[in-house]
mmCIF file as gemmi writes it, N, C-alpha and C atoms, coordinates in Angstrom:
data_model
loop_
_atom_site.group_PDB
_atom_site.id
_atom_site.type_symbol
_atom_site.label_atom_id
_atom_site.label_alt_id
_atom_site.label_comp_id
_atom_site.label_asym_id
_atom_site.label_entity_id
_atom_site.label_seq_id
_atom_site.pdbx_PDB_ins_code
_atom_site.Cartn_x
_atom_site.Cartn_y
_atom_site.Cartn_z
_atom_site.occupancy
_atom_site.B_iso_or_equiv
_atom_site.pdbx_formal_charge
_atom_site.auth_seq_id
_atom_site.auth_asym_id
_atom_site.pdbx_PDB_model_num
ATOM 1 N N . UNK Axp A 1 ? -34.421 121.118 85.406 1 0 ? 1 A 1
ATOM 2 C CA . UNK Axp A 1 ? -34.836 119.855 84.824 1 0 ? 1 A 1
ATOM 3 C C . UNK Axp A 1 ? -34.525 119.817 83.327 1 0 ? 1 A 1
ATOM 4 N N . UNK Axp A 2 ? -34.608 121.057 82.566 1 0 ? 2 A 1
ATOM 5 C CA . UNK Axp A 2 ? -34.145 121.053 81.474 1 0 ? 2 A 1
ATOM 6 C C . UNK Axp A 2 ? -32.36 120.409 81.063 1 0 ? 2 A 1
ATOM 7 N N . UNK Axp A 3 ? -31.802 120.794 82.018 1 0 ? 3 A 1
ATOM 8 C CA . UNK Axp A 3 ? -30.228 120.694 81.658 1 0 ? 3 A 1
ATOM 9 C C . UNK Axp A 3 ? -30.402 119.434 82.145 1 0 ? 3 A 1
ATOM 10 N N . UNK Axp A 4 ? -31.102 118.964 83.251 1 0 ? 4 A 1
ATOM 11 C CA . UNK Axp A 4 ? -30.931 117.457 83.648 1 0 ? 4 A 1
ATOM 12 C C . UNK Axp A 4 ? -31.223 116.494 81.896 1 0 ? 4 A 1
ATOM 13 N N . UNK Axp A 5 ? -32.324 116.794 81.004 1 0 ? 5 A 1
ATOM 14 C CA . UNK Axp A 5 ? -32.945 116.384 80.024 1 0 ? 5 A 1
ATOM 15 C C . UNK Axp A 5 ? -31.879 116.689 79.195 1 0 ? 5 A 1
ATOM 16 N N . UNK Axp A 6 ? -31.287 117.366 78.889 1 0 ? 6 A 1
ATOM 17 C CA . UNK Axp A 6 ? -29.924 118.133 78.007 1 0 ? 6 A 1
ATOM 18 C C . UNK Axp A 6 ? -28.81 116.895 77.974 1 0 ? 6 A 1
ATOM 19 N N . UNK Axp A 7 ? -28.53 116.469 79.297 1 0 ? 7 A 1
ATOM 20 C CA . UNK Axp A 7 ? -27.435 115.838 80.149 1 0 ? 7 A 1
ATOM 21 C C . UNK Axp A 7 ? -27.717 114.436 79.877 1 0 ? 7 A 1
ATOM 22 N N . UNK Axp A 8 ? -28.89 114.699 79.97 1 0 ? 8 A 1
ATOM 23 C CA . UNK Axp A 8 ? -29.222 112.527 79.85 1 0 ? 8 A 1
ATOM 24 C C . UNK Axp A 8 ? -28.956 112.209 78.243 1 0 ? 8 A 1
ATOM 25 N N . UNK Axp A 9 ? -30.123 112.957 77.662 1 0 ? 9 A 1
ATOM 26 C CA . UNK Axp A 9 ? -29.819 112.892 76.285 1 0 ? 9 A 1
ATOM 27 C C . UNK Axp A 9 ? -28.282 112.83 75.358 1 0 ? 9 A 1
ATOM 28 N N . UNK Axp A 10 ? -28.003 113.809 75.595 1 0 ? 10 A 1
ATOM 29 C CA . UNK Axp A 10 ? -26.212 113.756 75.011 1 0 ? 10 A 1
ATOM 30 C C . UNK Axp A 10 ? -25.293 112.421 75.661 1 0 ? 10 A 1
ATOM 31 N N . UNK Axp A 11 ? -25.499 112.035 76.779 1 0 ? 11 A 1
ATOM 32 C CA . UNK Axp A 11 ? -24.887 110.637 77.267 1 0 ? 11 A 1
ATOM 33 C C . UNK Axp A 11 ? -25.261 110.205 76.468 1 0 ? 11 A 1
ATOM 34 N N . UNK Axp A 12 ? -26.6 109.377 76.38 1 0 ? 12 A 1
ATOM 35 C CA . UNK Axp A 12 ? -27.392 108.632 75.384 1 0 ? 12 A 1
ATOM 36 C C . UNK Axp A 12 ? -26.861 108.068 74.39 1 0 ? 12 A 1
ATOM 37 N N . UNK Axp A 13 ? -26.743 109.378 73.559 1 0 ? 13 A 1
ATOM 38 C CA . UNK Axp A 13 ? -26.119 109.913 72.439 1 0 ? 13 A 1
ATOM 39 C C . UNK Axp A 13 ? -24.917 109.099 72.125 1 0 ? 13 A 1
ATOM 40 N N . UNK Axp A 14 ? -23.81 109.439 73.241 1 0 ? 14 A 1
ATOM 41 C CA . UNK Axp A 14 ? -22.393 108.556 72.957 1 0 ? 14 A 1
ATOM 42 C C . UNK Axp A 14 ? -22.146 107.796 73.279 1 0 ? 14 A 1
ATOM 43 N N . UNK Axp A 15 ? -22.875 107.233 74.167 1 0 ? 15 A 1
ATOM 44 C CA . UNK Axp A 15 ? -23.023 105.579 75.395 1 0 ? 15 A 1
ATOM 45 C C . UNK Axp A 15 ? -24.266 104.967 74.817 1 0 ? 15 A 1
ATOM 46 N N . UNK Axp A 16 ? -23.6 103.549 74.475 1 0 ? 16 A 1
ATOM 47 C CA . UNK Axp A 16 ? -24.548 102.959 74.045 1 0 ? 16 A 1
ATOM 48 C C . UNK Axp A 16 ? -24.732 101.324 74.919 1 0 ? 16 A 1
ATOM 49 N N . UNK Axp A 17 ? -24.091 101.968 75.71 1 0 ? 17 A 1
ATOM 50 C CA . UNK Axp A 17 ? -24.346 100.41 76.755 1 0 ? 17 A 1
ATOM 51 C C . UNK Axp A 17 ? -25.806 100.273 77.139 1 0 ? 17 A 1
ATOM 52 N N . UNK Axp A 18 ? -25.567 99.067 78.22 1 0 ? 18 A 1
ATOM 53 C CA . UNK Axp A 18 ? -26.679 98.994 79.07 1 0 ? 18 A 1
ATOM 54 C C . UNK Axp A 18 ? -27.023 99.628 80.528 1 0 ? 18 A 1
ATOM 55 N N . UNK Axp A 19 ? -25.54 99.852 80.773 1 0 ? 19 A 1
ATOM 56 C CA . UNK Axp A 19 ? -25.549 100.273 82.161 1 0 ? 19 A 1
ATOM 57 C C . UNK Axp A 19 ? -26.155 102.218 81.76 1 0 ? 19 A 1
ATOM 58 N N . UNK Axp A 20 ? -25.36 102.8 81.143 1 0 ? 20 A 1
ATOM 59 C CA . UNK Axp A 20 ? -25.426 104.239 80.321 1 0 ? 20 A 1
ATOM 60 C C . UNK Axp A 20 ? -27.162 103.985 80.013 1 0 ? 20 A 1
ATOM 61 N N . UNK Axp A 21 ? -27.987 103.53 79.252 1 0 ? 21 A 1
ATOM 62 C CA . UNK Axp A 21 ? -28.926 103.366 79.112 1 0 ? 21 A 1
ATOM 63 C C . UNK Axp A 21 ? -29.709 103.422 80.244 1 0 ? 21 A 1
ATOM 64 N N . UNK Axp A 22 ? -29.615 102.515 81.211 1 0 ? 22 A 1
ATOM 65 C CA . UNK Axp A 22 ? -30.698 102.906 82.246 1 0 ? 22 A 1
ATOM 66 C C . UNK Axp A 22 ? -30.058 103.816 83.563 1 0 ? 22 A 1
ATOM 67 N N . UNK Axp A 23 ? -28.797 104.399 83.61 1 0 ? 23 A 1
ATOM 68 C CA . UNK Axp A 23 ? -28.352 105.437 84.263 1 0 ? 23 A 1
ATOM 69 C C . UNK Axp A 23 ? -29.197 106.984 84.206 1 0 ? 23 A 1
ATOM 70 N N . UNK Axp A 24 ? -28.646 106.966 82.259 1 0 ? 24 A 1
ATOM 71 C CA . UNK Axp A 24 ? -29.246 108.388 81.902 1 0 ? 24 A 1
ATOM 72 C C . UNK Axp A 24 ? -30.306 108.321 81.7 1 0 ? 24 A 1
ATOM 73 N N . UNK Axp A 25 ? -31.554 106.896 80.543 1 0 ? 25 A 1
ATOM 74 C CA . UNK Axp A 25 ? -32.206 106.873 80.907 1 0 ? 25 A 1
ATOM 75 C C . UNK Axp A 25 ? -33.125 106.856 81.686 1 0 ? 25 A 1
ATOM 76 N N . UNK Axp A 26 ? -33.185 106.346 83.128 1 0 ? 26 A 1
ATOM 77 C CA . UNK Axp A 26 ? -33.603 106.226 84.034 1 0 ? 26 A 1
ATOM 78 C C . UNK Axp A 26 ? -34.062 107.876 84.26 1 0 ? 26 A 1
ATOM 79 N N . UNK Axp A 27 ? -32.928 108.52 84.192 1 0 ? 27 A 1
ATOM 80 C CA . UNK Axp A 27 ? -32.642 110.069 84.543 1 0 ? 27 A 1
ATOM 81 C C . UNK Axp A 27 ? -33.782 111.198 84.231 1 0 ? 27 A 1
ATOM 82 N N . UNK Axp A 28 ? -32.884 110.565 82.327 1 0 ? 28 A 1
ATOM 83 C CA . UNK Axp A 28 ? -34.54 111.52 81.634 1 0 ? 28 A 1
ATOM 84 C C . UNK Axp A 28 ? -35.582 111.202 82.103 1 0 ? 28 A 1
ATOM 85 N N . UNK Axp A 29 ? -35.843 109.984 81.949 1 0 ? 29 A 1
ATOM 86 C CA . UNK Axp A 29 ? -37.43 109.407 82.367 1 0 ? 29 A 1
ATOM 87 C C . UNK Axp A 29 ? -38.141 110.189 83.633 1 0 ? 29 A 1
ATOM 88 N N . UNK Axp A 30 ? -36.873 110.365 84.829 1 0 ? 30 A 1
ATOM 89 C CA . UNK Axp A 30 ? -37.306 111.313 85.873 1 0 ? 30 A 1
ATOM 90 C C . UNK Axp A 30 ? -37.747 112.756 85.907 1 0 ? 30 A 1
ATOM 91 N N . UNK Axp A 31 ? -37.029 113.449 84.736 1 0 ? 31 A 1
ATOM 92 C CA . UNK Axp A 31 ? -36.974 114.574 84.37 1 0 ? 31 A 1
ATOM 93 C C . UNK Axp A 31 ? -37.733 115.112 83.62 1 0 ? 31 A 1
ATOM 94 N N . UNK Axp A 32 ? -38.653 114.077 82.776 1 0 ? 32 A 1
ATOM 95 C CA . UNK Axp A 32 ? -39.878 114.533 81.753 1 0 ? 32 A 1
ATOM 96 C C . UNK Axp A 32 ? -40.717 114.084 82.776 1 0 ? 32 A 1
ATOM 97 N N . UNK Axp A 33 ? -41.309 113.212 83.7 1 0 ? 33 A 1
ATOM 98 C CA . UNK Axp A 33 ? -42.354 112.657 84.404 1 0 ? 33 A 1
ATOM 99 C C . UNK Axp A 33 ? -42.401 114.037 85.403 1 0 ? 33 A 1
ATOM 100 N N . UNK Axp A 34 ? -41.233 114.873 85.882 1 0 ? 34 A 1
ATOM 101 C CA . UNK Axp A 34 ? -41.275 115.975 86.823 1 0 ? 34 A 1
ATOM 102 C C . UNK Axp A 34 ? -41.404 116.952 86.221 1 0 ? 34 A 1
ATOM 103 N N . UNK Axp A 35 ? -41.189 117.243 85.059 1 0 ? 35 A 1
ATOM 104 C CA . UNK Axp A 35 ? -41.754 118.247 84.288 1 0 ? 35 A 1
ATOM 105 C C . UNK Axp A 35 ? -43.387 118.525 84.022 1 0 ? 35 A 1
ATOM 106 N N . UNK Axp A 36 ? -43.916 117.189 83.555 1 0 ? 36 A 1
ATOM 107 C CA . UNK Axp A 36 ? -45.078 117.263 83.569 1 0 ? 36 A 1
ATOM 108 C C . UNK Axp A 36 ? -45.615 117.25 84.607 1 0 ? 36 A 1
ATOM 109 N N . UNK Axp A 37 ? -45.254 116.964 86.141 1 0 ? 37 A 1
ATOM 110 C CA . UNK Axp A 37 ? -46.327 117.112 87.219 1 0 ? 37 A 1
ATOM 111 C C . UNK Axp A 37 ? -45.92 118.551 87.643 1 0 ? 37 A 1
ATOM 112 N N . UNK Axp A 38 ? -45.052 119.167 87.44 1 0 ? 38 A 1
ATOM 113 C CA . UNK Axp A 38 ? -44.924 120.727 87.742 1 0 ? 38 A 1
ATOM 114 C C . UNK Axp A 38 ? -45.941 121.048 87.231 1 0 ? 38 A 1
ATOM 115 N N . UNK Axp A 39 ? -46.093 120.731 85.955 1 0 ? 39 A 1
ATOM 116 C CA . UNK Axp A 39 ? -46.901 121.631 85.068 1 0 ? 39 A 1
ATOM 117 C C . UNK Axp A 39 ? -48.602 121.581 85.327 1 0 ? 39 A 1
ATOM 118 N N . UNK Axp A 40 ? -48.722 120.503 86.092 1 0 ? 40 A 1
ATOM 119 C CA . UNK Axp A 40 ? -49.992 119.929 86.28 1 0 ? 40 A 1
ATOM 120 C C . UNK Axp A 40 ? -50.52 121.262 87.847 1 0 ? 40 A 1
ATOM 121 N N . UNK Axp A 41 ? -49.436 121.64 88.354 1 0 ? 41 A 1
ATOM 122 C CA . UNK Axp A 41 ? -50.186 122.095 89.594 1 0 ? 41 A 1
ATOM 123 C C . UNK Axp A 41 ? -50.99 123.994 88.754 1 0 ? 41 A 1
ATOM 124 N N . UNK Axp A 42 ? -51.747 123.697 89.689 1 0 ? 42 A 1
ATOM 125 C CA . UNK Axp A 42 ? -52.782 124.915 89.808 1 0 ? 42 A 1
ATOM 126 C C . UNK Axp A 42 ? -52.351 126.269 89.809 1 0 ? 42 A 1
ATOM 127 N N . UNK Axp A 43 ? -51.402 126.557 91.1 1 0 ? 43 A 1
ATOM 128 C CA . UNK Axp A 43 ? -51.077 127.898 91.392 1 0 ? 43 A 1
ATOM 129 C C . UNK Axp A 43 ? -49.776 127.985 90.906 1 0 ? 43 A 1
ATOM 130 N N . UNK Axp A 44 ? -49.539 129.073 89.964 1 0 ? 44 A 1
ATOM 131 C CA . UNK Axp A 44 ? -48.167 129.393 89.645 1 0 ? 44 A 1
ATOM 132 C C . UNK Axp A 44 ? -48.108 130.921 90.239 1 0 ? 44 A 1
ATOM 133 N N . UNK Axp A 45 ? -46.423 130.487 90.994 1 0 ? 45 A 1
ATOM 134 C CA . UNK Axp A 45 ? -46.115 131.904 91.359 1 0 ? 45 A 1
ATOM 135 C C . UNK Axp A 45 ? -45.991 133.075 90.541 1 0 ? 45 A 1
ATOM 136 N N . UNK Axp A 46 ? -45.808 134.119 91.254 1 0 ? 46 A 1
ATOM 137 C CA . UNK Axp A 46 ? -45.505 135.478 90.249 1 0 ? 46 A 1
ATOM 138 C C . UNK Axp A 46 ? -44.167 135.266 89.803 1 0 ? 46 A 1
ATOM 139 N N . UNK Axp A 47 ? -44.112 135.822 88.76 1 0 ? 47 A 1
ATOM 140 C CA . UNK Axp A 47 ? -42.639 135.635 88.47 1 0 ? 47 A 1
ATOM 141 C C . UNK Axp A 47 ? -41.563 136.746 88.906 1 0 ? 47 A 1
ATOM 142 N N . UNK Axp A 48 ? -40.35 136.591 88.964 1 0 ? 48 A 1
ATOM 143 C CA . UNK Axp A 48 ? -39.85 136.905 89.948 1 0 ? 48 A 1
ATOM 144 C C . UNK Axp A 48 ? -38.819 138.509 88.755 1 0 ? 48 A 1
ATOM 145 N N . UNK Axp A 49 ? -38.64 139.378 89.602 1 0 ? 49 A 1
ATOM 146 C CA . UNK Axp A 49 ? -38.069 140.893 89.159 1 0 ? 49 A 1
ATOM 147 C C . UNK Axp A 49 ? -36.48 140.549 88.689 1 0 ? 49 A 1
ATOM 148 N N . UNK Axp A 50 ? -36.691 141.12 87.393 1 0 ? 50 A 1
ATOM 149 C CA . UNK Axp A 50 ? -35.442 141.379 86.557 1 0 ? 50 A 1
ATOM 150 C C . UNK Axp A 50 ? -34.184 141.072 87.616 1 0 ? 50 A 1
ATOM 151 N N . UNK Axp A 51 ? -33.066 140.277 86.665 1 0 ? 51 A 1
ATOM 152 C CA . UNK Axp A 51 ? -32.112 140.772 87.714 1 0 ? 51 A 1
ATOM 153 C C . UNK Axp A 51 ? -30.997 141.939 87.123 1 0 ? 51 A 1
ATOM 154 N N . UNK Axp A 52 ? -30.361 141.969 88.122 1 0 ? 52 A 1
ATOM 155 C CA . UNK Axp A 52 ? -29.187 143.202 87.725 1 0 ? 52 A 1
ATOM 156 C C . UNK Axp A 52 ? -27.727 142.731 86.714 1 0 ? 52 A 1
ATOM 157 N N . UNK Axp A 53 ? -27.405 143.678 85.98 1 0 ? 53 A 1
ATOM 158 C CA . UNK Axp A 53 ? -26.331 143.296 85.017 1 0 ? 53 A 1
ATOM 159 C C . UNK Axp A 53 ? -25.196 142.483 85.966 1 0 ? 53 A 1
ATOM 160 N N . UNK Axp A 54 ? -24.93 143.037 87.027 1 0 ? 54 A 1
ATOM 161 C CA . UNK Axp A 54 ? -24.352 142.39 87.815 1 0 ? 54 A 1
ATOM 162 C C . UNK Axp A 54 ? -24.11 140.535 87.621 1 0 ? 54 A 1
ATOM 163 N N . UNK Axp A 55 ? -25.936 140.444 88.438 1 0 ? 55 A 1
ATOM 164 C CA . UNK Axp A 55 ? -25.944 138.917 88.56 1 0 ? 55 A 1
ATOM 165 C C . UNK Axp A 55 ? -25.893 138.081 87.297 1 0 ? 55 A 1
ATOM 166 N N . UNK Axp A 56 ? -26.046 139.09 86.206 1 0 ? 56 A 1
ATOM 167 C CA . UNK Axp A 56 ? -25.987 138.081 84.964 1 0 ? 56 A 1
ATOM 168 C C . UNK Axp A 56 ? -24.442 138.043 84.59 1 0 ? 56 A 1
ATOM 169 N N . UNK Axp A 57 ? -23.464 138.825 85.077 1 0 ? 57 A 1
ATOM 170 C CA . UNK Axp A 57 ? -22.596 138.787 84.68 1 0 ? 57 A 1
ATOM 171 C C . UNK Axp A 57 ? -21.644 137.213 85.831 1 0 ? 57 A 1
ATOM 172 N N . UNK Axp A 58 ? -22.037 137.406 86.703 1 0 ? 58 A 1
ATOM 173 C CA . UNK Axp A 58 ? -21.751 136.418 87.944 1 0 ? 58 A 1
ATOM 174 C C . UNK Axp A 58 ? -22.463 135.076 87.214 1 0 ? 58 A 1
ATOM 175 N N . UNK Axp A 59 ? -23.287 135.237 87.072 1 0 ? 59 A 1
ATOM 176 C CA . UNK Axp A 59 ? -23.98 133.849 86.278 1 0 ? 59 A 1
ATOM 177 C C . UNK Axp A 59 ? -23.329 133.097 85.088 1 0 ? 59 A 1
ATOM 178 N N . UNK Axp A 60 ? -22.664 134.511 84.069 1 0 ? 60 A 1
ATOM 179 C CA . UNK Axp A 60 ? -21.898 133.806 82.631 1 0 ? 60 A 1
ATOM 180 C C . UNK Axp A 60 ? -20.563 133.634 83.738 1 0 ? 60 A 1
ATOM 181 N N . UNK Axp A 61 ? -19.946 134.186 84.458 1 0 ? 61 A 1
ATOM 182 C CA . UNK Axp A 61 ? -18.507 133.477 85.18 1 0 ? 61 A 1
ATOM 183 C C . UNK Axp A 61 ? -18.851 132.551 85.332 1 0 ? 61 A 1
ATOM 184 N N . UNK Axp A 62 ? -19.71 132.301 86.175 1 0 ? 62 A 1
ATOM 185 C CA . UNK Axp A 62 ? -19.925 130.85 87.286 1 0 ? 62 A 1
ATOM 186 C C . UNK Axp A 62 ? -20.265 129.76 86.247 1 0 ? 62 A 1
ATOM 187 N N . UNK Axp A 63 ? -21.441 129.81 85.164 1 0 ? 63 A 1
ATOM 188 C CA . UNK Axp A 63 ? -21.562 128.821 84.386 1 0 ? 63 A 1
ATOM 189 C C . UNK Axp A 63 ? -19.987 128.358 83.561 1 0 ? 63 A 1
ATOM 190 N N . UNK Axp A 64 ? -19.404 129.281 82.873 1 0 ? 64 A 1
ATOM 191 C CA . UNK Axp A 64 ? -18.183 129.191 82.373 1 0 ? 64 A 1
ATOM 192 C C . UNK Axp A 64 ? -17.149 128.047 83.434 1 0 ? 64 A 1
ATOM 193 N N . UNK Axp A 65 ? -16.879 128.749 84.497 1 0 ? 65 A 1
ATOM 194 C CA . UNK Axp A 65 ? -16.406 128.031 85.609 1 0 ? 65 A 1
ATOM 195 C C . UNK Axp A 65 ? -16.86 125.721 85.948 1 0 ? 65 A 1
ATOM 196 N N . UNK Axp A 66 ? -18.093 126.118 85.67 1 0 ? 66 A 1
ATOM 197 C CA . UNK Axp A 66 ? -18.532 124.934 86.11 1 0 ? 66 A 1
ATOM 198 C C . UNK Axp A 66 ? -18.29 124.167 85.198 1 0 ? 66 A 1
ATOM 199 N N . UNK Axp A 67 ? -18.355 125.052 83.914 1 0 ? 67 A 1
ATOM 200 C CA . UNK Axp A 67 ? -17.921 123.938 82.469 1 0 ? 67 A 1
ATOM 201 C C . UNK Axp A 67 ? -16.687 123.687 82.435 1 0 ? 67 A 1
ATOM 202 N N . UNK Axp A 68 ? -15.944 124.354 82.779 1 0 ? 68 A 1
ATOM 203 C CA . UNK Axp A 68 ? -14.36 124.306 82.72 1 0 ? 68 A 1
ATOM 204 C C . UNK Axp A 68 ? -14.265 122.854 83.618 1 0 ? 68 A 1
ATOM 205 N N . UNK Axp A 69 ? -14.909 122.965 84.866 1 0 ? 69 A 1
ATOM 206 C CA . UNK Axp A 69 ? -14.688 121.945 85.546 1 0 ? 69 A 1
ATOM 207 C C . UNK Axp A 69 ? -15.418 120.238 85.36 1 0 ? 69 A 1
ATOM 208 N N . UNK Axp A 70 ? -16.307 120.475 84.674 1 0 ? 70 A 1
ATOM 209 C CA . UNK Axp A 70 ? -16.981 119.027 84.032 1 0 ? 70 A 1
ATOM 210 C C . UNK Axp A 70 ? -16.12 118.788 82.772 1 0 ? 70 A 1
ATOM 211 N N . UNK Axp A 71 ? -15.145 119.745 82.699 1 0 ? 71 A 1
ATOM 212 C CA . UNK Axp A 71 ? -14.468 119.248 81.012 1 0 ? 71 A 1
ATOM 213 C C . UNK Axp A 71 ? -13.409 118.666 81.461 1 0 ? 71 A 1
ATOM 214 N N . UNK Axp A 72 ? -12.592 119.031 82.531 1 0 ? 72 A 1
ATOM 215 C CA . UNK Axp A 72 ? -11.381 118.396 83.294 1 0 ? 72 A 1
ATOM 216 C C . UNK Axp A 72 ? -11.752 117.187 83.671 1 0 ? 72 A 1
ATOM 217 N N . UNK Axp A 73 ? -12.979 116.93 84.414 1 0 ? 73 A 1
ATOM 218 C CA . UNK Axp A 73 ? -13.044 115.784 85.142 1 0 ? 73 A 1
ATOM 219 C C . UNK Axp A 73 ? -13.289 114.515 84.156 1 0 ? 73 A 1
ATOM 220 N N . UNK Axp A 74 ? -13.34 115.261 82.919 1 0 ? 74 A 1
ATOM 221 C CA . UNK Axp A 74 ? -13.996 114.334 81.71 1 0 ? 74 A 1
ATOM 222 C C . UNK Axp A 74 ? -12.539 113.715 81.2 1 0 ? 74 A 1
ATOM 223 N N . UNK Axp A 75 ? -11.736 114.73 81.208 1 0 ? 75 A 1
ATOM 224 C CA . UNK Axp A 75 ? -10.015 114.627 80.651 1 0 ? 75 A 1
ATOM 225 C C . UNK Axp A 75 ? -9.793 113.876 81.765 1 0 ? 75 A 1
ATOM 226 N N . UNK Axp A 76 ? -9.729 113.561 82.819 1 0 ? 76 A 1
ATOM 227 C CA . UNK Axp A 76 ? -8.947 113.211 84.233 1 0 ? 76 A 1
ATOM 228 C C . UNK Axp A 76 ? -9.866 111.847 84.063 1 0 ? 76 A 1
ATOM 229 N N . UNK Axp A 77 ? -10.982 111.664 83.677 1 0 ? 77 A 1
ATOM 230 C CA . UNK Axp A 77 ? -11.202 109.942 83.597 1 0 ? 77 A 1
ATOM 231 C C . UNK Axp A 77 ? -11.036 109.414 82.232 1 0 ? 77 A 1
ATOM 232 N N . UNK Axp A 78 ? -10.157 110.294 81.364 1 0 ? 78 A 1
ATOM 233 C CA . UNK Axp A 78 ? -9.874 109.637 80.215 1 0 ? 78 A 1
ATOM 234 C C . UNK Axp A 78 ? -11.136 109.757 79.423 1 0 ? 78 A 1
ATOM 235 N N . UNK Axp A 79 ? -11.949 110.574 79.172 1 0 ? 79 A 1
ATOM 236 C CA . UNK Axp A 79 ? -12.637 110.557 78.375 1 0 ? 79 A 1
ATOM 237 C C . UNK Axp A 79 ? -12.994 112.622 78.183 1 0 ? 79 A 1
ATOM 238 N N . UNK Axp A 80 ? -12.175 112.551 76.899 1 0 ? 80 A 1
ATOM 239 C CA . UNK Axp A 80 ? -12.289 113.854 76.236 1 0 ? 80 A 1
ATOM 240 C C . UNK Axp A 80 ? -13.402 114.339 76.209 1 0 ? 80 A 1
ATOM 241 N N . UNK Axp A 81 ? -13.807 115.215 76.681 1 0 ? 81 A 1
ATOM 242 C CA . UNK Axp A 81 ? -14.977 116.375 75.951 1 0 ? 81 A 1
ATOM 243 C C . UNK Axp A 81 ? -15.074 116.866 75.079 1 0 ? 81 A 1
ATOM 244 N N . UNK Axp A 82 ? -14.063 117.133 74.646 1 0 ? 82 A 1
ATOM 245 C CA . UNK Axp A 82 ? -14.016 118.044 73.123 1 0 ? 82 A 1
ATOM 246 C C . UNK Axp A 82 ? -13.218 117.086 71.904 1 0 ? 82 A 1
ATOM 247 N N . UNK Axp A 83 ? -14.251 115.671 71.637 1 0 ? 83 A 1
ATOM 248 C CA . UNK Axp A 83 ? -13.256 115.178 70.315 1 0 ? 83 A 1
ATOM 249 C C . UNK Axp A 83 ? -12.799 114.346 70.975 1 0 ? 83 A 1
């Protein structure tokens, strides 16, 4: 929910329409209202055991990976990511 809040915001940011407005807005709005009812419940689980160098290393690929691919699709509808 955080990156969802990350994601809305930075649209925001460079879209200043109406449609962009209540897209991402709409979004955040979902994403802080679900934040706070998480936070509202009673029982929180245990938290969960370290992971291995491994999976963190699989994690910086895969995130890397996924960015690579939201930056293309950004170039491929004509709208740069970087500038």
């Amino acid at each position: 929910l955080t990156a969802i809040k990350a994601w809305a915001v930075g649209h925001l940011l460079v879209n200043g329409d109406l449609a962009s407005f209540i897209l991402f807005g709409g979004l955040l709005a979902w994403a802080v209202v679900e934040v706070i009812l998480i936070n509202r419940q009673t029982a929180r689980p245990a938290p969960p055991p370290p992971a291995s160098i491994g999976k963190e290393i699989g994690a910086v690929v895969g995130t890397l990976v996924v960015y690579g691919l939201i930056a293309w699709v950004h170039y491929w509808f004509g709208y740069p990511a970087f500038g």
